[in-house]
Each structure stands twice: as C-alpha cells, then as structure tokens.
C-alpha positions as CSV (number, residue, x, y, z in Angstrom):
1,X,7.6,-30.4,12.6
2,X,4.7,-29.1,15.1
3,X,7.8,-26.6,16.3
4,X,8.4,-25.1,13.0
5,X,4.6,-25.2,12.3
6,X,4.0,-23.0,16.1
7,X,7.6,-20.5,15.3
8,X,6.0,-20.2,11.7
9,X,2.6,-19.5,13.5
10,X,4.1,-17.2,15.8
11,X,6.2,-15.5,13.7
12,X,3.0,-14.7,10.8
13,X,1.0,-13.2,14.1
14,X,3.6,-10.5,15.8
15,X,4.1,-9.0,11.8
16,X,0.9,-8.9,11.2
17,X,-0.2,-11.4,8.9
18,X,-0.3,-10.9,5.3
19,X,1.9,-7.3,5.4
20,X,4.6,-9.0,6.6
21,X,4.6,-10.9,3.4
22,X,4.8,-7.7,1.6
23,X,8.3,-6.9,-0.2
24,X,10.1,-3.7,1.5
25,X,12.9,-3.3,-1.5
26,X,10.4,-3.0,-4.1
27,X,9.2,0.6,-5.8
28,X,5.7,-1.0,-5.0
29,X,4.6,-2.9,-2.2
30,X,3.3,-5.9,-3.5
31,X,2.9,-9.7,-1.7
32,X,5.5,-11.7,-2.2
33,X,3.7,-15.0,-2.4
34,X,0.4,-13.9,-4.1
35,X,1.9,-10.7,-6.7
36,X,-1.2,-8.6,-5.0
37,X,-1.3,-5.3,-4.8
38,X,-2.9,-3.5,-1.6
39,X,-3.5,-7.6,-0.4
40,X,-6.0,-7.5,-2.9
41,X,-7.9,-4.4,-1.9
42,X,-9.6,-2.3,-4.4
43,X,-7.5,0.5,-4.5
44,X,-10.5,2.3,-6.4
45,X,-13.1,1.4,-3.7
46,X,-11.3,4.2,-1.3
47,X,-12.6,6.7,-3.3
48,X,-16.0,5.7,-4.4
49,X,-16.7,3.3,-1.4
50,X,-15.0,5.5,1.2
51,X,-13.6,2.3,2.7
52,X,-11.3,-0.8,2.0
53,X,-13.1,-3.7,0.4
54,X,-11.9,-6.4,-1.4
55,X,-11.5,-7.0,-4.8
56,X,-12.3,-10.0,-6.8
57,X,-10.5,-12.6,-8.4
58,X,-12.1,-12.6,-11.5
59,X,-12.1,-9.0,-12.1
60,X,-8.2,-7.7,-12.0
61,X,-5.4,-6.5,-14.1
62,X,-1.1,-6.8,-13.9
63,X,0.5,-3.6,-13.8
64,X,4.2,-2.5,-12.7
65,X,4.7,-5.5,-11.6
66,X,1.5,-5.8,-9.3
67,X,-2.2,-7.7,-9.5
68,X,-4.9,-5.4,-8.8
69,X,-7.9,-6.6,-7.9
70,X,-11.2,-4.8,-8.3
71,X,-14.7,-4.8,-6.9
72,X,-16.4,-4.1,-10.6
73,X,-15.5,-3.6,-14.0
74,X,-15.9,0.0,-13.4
75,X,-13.4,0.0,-10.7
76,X,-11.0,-1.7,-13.0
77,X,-12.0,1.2,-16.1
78,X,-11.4,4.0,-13.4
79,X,-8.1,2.6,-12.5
80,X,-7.0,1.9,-16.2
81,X,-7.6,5.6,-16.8
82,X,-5.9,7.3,-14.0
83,X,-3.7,4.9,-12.0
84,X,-1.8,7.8,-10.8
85,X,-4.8,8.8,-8.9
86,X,-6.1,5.2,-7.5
87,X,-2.5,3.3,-6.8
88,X,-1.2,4.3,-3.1
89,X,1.0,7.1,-3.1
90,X,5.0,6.8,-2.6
91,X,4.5,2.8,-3.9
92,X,2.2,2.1,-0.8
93,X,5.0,3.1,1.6
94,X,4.2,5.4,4.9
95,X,4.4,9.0,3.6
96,X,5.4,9.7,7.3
97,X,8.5,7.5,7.3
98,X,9.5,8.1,3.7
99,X,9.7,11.9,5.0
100,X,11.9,10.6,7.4
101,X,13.9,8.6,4.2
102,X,12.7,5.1,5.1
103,X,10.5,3.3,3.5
104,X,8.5,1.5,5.7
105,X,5.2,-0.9,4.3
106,X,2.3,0.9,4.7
107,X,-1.2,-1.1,5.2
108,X,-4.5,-1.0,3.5
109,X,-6.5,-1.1,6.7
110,X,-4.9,2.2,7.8
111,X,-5.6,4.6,5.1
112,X,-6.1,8.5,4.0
113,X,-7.6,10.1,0.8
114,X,-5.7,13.7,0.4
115,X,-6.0,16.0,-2.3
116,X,-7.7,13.1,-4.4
117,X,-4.8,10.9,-3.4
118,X,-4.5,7.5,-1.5
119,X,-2.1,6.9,1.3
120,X,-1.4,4.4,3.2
121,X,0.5,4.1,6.7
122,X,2.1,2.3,8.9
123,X,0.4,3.1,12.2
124,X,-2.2,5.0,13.6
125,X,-0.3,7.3,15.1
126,X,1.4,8.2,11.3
127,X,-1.8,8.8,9.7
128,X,-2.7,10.8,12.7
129,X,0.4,13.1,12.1
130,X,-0.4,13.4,8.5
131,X,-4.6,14.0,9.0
132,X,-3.1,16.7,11.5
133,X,-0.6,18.8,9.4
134,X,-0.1,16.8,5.3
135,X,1.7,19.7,4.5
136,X,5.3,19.6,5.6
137,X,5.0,15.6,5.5
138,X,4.3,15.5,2.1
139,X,7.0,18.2,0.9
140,X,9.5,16.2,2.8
141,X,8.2,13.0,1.8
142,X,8.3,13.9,-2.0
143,X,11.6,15.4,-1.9
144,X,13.0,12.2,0.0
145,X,10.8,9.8,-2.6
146,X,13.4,10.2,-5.0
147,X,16.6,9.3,-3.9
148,X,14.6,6.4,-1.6
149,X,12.9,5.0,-4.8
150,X,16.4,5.0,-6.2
151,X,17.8,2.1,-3.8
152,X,14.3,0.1,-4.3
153,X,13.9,-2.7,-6.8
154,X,12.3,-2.0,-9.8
C-alpha cells in the first residue's frame, strides 16, 4: 500500500500536480476529478486583477461542461456577458502547440492577455514565442483549431 501511495506520489509530482488531472480529449480543459475550469482560477481576474487568483466556491457557475469559479459576483456578471472574451482561448490549450496541430493542456500559472483575449501555455518558452511574434502563431493556430477541435470530445 505505502508503494502505490509513494508511485501515486511520484507520479502527481513529475506532471505537475493538478494539470495532470486535466482532460487532453476534451474541447475544454477541464479537471477530471473536480469539473473545474482553469483549477478553479478566475478566468475574469486576468483582466481586471492582472494576475491569476482563485475563485471561490460559493461564487461559481457550470457552463460547457466546466465549473467556473469567481472572485466576486461581478466577476461572475462579466463572464456571464461575454464568455468569449474571459474563457481561455482554443479551450485552454497552448495556442503555440495547437499551431503546431496538437493540443497540448495549457496552465493557468503561465498566462497572456492578447488583443483582449486569455491564453494559456504550456511552458515558458511557448508564451515566450507568442509575447515575441502572436501573429503567425495565432493565424496558424486558428486555422489548425478547427479540424483539432474536431477529434476532441465535446
């Protein structure tokens, strides 16, 4: 038992803790074990926070299949309006690797705000490329988005 306890350990720390958790067949990344969205980040809280903070339990909403969680109940009337705008682009996958026509789990902790829009990405060095030169990322990336969303879950 202690063995499968350590390997379980083990296993949870090389993939990073809760992202590994997070479904890579699904339109949206979402946790498999808790239904969150963004682990429970605010996705709102990019924008008016400039930062990721956590949302709260008691203030959240289900929709496409996620739970968002919110700081306030402004948060949670911002993203009602407008989750186009708040929700991570390309279902929370890395815009970089999307481009590329994988969809690889992007993470909250390594985010971008571009043209009013959230991204999130695997690595530093991803979100480096895109800060550097969005332009021909996001062209490819949207084009690719397509036919990639097509062999995701709904």
């Amino acid at each position: 038992m202690a063995r499968i306890a350590a390997v379980c350990g083990l296993a949870a720390g090389l993939c990073g803790g809760p992202v590994a958790l997070a479904a890579t067949t699904e339109r949206l990344v979402v946790d498999r074990v808790t239904g969150l969205a963004l682990g429970g980040t605010d996705p709102v809280a990019y924008f008016t926070d400039a930062g990721m903070l956590a949302g709260r339990a008691d203030i959240e909403l289900t929709a496409e299949g996620a739970v968002w969680r919110f700081r306030n109940e402004d948060n949670r009337a911002f993203f009602l309006a407008a989750p186009e705008i708040y929700a991570p682009q390309f279902g929370g996958y890395d815009p970089v690797d999307v481009a590329r026509g994988v969809a690889v789990v992007g993470r909250p902790r390594l985010w971008l705000i571009h043209d009013q829009r959230l991204y999130l990405f695997s690595r530093e060095e991803s979100r480096d490329a895109f800060a550097a030169g969005p332009g021909p990322i996001l062209r490819a990336a949207v084009t690719g988005w397509s036919g990639l969303r097509e062999t995701l879950a709904q």
